[in-house]
C-alpha positions in Angstrom: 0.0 0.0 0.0 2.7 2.4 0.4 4.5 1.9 -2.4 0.9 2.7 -4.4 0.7 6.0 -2.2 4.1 6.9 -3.7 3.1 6.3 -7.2 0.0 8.6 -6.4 1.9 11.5 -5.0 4.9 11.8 -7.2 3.5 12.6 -10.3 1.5 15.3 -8.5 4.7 16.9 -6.8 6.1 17.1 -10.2 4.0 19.0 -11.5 3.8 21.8 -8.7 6.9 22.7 -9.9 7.4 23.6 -14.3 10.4 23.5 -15.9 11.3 27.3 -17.4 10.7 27.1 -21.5 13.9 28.1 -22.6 14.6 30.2 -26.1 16.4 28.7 -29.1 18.3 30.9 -31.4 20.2 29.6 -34.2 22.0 31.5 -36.9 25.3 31.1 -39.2 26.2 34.3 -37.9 28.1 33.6 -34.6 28.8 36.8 -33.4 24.8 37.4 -33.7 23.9 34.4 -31.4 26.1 36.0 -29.0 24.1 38.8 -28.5 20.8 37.2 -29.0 21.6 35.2 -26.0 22.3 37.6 -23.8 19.9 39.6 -24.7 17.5 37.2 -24.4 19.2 36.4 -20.7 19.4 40.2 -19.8 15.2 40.5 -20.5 14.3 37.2 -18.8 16.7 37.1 -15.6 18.4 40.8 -15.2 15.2 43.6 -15.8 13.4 42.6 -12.9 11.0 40.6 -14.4 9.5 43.7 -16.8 9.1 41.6 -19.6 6.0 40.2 -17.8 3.8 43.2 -18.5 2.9 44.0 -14.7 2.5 39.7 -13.7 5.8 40.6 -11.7 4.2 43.4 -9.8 1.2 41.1 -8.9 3.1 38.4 -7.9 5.3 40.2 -5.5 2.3 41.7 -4.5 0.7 38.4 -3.3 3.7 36.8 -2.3 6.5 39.3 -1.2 5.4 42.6 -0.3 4.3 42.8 3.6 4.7 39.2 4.0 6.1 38.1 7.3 7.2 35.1 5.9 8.3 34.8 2.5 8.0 32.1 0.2 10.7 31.9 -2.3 9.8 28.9 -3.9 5.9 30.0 -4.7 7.3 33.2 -6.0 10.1 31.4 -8.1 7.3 28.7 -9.5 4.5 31.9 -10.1 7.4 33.5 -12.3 7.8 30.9 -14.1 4.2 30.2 -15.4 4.1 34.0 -15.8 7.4 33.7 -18.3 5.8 30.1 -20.0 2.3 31.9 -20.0 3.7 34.7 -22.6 6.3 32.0 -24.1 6.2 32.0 -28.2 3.1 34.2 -27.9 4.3 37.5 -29.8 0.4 38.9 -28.3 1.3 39.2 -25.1 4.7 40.1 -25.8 6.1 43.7 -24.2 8.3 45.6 -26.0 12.2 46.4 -25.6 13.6 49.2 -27.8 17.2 48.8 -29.0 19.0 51.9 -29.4 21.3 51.6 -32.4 21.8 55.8 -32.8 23.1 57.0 -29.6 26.4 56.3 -28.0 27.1 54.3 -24.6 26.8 55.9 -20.9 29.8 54.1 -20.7 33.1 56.2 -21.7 36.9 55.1 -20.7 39.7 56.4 -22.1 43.4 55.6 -21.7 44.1 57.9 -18.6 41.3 56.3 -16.8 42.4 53.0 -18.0 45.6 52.8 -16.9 44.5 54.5 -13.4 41.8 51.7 -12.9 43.2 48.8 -11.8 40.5 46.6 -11.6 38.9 47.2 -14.6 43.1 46.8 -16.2 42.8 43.3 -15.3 39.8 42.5 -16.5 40.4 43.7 -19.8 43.4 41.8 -20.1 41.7 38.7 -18.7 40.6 38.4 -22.5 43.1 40.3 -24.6 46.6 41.1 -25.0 45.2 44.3 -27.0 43.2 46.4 -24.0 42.9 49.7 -25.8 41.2 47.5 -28.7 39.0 46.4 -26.4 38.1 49.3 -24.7 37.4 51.2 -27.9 34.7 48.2 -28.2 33.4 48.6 -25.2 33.3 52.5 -26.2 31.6 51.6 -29.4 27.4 51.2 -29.8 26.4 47.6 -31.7 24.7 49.4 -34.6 25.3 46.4 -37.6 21.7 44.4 -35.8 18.3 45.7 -35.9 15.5 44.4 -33.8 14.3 42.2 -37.3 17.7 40.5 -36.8 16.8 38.5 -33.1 14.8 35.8 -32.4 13.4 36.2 -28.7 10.5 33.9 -27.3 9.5 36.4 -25.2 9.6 39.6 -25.9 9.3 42.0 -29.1 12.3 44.6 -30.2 11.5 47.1 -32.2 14.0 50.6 -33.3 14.4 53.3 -30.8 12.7 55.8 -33.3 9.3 54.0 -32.6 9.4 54.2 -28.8 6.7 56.2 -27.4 6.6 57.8 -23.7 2.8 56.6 -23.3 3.4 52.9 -24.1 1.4 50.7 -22.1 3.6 47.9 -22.4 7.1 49.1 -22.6 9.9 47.9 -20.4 12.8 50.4 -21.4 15.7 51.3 -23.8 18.9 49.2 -24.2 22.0 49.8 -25.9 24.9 47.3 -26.6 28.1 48.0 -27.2 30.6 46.1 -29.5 31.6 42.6 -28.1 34.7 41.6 -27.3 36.3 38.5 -27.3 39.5 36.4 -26.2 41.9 34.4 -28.6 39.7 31.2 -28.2 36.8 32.9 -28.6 34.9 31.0 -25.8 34.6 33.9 -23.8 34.5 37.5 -23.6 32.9 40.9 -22.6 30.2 43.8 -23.0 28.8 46.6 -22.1 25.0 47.4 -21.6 23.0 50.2 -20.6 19.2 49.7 -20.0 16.8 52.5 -18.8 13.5 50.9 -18.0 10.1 52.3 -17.8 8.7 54.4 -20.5 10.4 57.6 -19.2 13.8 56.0 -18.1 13.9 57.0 -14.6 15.4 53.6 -13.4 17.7 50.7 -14.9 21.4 50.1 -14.7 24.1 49.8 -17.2 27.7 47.5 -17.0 30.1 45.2 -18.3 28.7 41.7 -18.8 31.1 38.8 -18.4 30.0 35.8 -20.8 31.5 32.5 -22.3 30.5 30.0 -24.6 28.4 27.0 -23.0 27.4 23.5 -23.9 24.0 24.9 -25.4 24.4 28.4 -25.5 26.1 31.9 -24.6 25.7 32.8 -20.8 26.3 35.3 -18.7 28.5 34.9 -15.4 29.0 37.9 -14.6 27.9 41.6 -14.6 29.5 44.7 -13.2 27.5 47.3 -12.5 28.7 50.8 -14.1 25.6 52.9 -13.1 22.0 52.4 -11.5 19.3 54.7 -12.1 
């Protein structure tokens, strides 16, 4: 008898807790799968949720906000049927405008370069060339429109179509030029992402990335500025 009780429970457990859909994005292009994925990991894991139209609010709402007590795991599994609820359904898709036109918050030149000695050996974690690499950092991605990605959930669209009364608008991004080491398994670059419809909050920095056994990730992002 208790072996049938465990064969009636498990199944149930299981699926109490869904498994995150997660985006595919091919291309020839490599350099353009790069940025898709983190792109696609920057609006599902590092901008607070926003891609989720205002689920995020609600959920934090009911589950974090004046909560003695706060359950982690019901807020982790509500997220998730919030992000598989929207998933390969452009209709419910919110939209993030890539700004291909202006330059990078971010600016470094070779004074502040040499004076920075953190940032010094980061660069030359990846390079033996770090003023080439700064000058990417420096320089705005501008060769990939929004047509040119492939995200599950969420639309791009061109800076010049963002309006300050969107209803469903989670903010402004620019990318800067990627830079890679001598393997090219791993590398760096910079973002800056104002959210909201007017801007009045986001952060920018230098993403760390490499090359996993599915796809580009990030490990790790240093924060330049937080609005």
């Amino acid at each position: 008898m208790k072996s049938l009780q465990t064969l009636l429970v498990f199944p149930i457990l299981i699926s109490c807790d869904p498994d995150k859909k997660v985006c595919e994005f091919s291309s020839d292009n490599e350099e353009l799968v790069i940025y898709n994925n983190i792109l696609t990991e920057l609006v599902e894991n590092r901008m607070d949720g926003r891609y989720l139209g205002g689920k995020e609010e609600e959920i934090r709402e009911k589950y974090y906000y004046d909560q003695e007590e706060v359950d982690t795991a019901r807020i982790d599994i509500e997220f998730i049927k919030a992000h598989n609820d929207i998933f390969n359904n452009p209709l419910k898709f919110c939209t993030l405008y890539l700004d291909t036109l202006a330059q990078p918050e971010f600016y470094y030149d070779s004074a502040k370069f040499e004076q920075d000695i953190e940032f010094k050996n980061l660069i030359t974690k990846y390079t033996d060339n770090p003023q080439g690499a700064v000058d990417s950092l420096n320089g705005l991605q501008e060769q990939y429109s929004p047509a040119d990605f492939g995200l599950c959930t969420a639309k791009i669209d061109n800076i010049e179509n963002w309006k300050i009364d969107s209803t469903c608008s989670f903010g402004r991004l620019r990318l800067s030029k990627i830079v890679l080491n001598e393997k090219k398994d791993k590398g760096l670059i910079f973002y800056d992402w104002h959210c909201g419809s007017i801007g009045l909050c986001g952060h920018s920095g230098i993403i760390e990335f490499i090359k996993g056994t599915k796809r580009w990730e990030i490990v790790d992002l240093k924060y330049w500025s937080v609005y």
